[in-house]
N, C-alpha and C positions, 0 to 999 in steps of 0.2 A: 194873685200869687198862688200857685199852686202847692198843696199842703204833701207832707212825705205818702200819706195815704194814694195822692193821686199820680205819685211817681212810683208808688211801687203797684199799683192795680189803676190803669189808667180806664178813662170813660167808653174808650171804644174798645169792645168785646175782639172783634176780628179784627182790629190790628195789633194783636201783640202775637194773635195766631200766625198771619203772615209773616211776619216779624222771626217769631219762633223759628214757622219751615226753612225762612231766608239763613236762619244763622246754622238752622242743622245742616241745609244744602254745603255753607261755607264749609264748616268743619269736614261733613263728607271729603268735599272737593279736595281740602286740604291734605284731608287723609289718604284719598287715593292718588293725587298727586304726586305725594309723599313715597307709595308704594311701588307708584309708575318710577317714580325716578330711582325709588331702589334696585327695583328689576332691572330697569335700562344698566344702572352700574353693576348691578351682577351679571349681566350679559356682556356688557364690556369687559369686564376683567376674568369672565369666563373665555373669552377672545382672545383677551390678552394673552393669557394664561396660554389655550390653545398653541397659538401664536409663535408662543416661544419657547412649547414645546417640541412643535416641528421644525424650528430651526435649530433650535438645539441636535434633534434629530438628522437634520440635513449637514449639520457642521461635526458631528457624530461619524455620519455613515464618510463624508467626504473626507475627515483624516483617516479612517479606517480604512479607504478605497490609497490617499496617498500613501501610509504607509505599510498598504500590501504588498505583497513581494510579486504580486501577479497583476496585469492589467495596462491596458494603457495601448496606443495606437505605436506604440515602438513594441511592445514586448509581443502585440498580436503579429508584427509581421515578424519575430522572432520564430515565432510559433509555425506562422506560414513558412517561411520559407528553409527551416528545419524538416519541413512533411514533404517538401516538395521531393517526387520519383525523379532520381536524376538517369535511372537506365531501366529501359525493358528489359522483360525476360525471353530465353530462347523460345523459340518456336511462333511465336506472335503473343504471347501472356504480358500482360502488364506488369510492372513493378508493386510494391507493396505500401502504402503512407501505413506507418507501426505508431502505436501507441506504447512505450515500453512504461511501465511501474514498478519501480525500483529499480532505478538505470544508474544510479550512483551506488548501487550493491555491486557484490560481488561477481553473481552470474549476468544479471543488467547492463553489469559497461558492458562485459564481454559481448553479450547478446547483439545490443544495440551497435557499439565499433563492425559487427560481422555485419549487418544488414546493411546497413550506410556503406560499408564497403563495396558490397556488390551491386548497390544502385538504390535500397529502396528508403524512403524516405521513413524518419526517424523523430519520433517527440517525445524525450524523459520527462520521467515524475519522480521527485524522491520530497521527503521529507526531513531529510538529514536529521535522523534522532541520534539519540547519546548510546544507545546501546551497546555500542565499541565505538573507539578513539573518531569523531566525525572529520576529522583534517583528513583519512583517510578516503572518508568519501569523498572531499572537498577533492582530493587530487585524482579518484576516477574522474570528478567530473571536467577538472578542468583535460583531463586525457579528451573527454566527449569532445568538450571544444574544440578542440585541437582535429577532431575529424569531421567538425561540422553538426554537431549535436546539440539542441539545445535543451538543457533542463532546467522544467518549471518546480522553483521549490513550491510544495505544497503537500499539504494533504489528504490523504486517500478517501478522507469522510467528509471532504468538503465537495458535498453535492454541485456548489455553484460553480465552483474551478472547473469540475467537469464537462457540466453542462457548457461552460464556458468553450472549452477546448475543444467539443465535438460541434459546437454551434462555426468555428472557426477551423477546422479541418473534416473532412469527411473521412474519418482513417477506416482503411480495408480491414484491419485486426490489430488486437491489444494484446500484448505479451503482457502478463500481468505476474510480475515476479515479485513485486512488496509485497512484505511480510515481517513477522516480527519473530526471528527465529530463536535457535538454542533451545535445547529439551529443559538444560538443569534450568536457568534464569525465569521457568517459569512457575517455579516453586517462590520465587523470590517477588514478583509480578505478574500474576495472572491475568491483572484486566488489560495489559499491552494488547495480549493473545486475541483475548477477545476482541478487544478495539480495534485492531489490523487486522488479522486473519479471519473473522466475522463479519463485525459492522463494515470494516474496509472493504471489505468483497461484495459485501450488498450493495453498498453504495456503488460500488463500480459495475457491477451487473445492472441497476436501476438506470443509471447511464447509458448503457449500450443497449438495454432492451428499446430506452426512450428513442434513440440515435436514430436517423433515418440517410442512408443507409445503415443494418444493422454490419456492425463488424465481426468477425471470427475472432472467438478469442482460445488465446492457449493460455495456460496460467500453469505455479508449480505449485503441487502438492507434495508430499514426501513418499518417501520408503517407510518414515514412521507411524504410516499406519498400519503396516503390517505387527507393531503391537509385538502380541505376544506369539505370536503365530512361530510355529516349530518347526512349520515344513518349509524342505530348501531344496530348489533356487527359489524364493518370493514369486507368485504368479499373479497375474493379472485379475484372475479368476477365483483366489485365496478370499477369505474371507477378514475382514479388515474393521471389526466388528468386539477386540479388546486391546483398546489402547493402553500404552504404559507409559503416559507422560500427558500431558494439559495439551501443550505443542502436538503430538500425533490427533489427540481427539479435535482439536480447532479444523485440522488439515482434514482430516475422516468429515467432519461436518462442512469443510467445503465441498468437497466434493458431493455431499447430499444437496446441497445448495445449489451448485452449478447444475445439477441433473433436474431440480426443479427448473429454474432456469428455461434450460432446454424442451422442456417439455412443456410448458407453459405460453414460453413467449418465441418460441423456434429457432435462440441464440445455440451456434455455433461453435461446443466447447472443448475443448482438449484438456486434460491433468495428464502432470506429468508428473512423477514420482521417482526422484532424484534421489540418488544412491552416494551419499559423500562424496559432495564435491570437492575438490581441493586444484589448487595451483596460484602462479601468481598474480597479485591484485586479492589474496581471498580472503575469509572473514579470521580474524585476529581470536578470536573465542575457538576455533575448532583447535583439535589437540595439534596435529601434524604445525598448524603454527606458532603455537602457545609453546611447545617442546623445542622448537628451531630456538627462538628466544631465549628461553632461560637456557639451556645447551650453552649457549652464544655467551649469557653472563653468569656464567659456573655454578647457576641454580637448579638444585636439585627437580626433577619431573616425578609426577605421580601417574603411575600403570597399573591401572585397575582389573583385574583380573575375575573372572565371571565362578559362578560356583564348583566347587571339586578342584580348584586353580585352574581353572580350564581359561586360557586365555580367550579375548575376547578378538574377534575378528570383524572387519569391514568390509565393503567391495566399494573401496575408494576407485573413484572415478574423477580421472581428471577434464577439467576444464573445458579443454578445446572437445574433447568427446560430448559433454555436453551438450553446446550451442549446438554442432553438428545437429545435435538430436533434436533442438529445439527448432533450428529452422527447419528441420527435415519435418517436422511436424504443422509449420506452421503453415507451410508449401503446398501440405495434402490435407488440411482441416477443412475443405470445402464451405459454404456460405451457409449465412445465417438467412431464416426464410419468414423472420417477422417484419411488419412494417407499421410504425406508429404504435408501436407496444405489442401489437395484434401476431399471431401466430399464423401462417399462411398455409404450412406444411412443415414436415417431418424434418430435422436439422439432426447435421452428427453429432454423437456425441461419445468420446472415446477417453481410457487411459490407458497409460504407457509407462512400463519400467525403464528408467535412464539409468544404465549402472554400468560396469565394467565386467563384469561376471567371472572375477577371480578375485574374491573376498581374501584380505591379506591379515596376519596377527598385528595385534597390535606393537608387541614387542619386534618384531618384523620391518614395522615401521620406523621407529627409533632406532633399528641397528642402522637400515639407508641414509637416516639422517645423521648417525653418527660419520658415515665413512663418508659425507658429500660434505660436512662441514669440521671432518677432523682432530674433531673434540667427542671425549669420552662424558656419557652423560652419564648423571650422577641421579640413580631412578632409586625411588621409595614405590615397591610395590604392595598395593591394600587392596581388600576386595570389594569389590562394586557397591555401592551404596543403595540404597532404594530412592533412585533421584528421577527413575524415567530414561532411563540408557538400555540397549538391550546388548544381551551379548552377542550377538552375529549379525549380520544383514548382506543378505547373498540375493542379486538380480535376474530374475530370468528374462531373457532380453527379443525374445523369438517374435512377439507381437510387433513390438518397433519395426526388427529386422526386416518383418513381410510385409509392412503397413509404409514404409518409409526410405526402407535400406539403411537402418540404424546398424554402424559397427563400429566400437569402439578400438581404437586402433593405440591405445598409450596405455606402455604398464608403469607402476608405481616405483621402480628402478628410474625411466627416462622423466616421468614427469614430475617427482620428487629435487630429480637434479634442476628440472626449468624452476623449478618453485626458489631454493636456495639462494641458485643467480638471481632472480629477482630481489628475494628477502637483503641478501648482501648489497645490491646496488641500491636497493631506495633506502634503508635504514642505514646504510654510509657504515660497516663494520669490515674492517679490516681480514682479510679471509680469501684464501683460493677457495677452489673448487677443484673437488678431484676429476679427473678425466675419466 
């Protein structure tokens, strides 16, 4: 019978050694089996985890892709077959595939309805923002429809819509009319300005430099950078270098923008520098609109008057003179000479005053609207505020003229009376019109 002594220090030296190693081996084993199988479950549910992060991901980006307003094997032949040149031009010149940007604006339907007309293929962009009444837009655009137009909502800083649309049209030039306009509003929201008339422009320059072919682009810049500048008629040649308003200096810093541009990457650029436009179809914030209205419902109009009462004066320029100018411009913009970003050689690059070159008073204008619409307004006159307005803006038009055969042929008597007929038929108010 073996005594406690010899179960706890047994006779044989070297078997309790083996003994020993055998049981440290086990524990080891134990322990790193233990660590094995932990790691292996941390790597599975690092997997996991993975896993269903990219489907989440994938179920992400896929309701994102369904509920964009852009995309899809129906909306690309929308795209297509909106660009399609449906007529050449005289002499053997091709027709135009237009990129229009801001084509549910004001001067954009008009722009876009004039090219489509004449043959050349046609693709909007707007972004329908709130910055006046958007049912407005909503029915320029169902107007586009109506002549074969299609626009893509979107916007102007969404690099991939871009890319998208020149990956699926080769277009010959961009009329790039979106913008975030109004002088006063941008006391009220400065980052719009920036947002559209900046980044918007970059991003669509980034676009077209990429595009291969590159396109011609014309794009609008204003009269308002003429600023504070005193001397008149406004020249091309003026110096444009003290803005008086957010809105003028965005517009001044486009135009530094597009001249990089062009000299970097060989884009093909026009500014155009538009002189109060006005007529039907136009933006509901400009006064000649805002005054027909309240006129209309026996509310009193506010006529700001510039220092010493020196009335303030425009060189309101209607509408159809406009487009005139813009496709006249767009016709002689010659090509862009980059290819795959790269610069090849020397491209044009020009601005042009679009204006009517008979600056009218302001109070001038409300007596026309008073005798087309038969009602006596009822005017609070105050003086000009420090808001970014200037008192005059007079066009010197001679560069267009030689460059294009720009001439504006409507004075603010006949195209005030177009404006009213319109105003009265789409907002449904009971009202002749004088003859």
């Amino acid at each position: 019978m073996r005594s406690l002594e010899d179960e706890l220090f047994p006779s044989t030296p070297g078997k309790v050694k083996i003994e020993r190693t055998n049981m440290l081996n086990r524990q080891f084993y134990r322990c790193f089996a233990s660590t094995s199988t932990m790691f292996l479950w941390a790597l599975f549910l690092i997997a996991l985890t993975a896993s269903y992060l990219s489907f989440q991901s994938f179920v992400d980006s896929g309701h994102r892709y369904l509920n964009a307003s852009w995309g899809g094997i129906q909306w690309e032949k929308q795209v297509r077959n909106s660009a399609q040149i449906q007529k050449q031009r005289g002499g053997g010149s091709g027709g135009f595939s237009v990129l229009v940007t801001g084509s549910a604006g004001f001067v954009g339907s008009h722009v876009s309805i004039a090219l489509k007309k004449r043959g050349d293929g046609v693709v909007g962009l707007d972004n329908f923002n709130n910055y006046y009444d958007p049912s407005l837009k909503k029915a320029r655009k169902s107007l586009l429809n109506k002549n074969g137009i299609f626009v893509v909502e979107g916007d102007l800083n969404d690099a991939r819509l871009l890319s998208k649309l020149f990956d699926i049209v080769a277009f010959t030039h961009v009329m790039h009319l979106a913008a975030q306009a109004g002088v006063r509003y941008a006391m009220e929201n400065p980052g719009s300005y920036v947002h559209s008339n900046i980044a918007g422009l970059v991003t669509l320059l980034e676009a077209c430099k990429s595009a291969n072919p590159q396109p011609s682009i014309v794009w609008a810049s204003s009269s308002s950078v003429y600023g504070l500048n005193d001397k008149v008629p406004f020249s091309e040649l003026d110096q444009t270098d003290q803005p008086a308003s957010l809105y003028a200096a965005t517009k001044k810093a486009g135009e530094e923008i597009t001249h990089t541009y062009n000299h970097i990457y060989g884009l093909s650029i026009t500014g155009l520098r538009f002189f109060t436009v006005y007529g039907p179809w136009g933006r509901p914030d400009m006064a000649y609109f805002s005054f027909t209205r309240n006129i209309l419902q026996g509310k009193p109009i506010t006529v700001y008057r510039g220092k010493n009462r020196v009335d303030l004066a425009r060189d309101f320029t209607y509408i159809d003179d406009i487009v005139k100018g813009c496709l006249g411009s767009l016709d002689t913009s010659g090509k862009s000479t980059g290819s795959g970003g790269k610069k090849r050689g020397p491209a044009p690059y020009r601005i042009f005053n679009l204006g009517n070159t008979s600056p009218v008073t302001v109070p001038t204008l409300v007596s026309i609207l008073e005798r087309h619409l038969k009602v006596k307004a009822k005017k609070n006159i105050v003086d000009m505020p420090g808001n970014g307005d200037v008192p005059f803006t007079h066009a010197n038009i001679s560069l267009a003229s030689r460059e294009f055969g720009y001439k504006p042929t409507t004075d603010l008597q006949t195209g005030l009376k177009k404006f009213v007929k319109w105003y009265l038929s789409y907002y449904g108010y009971n009202g002749k019109i004088v003859d």
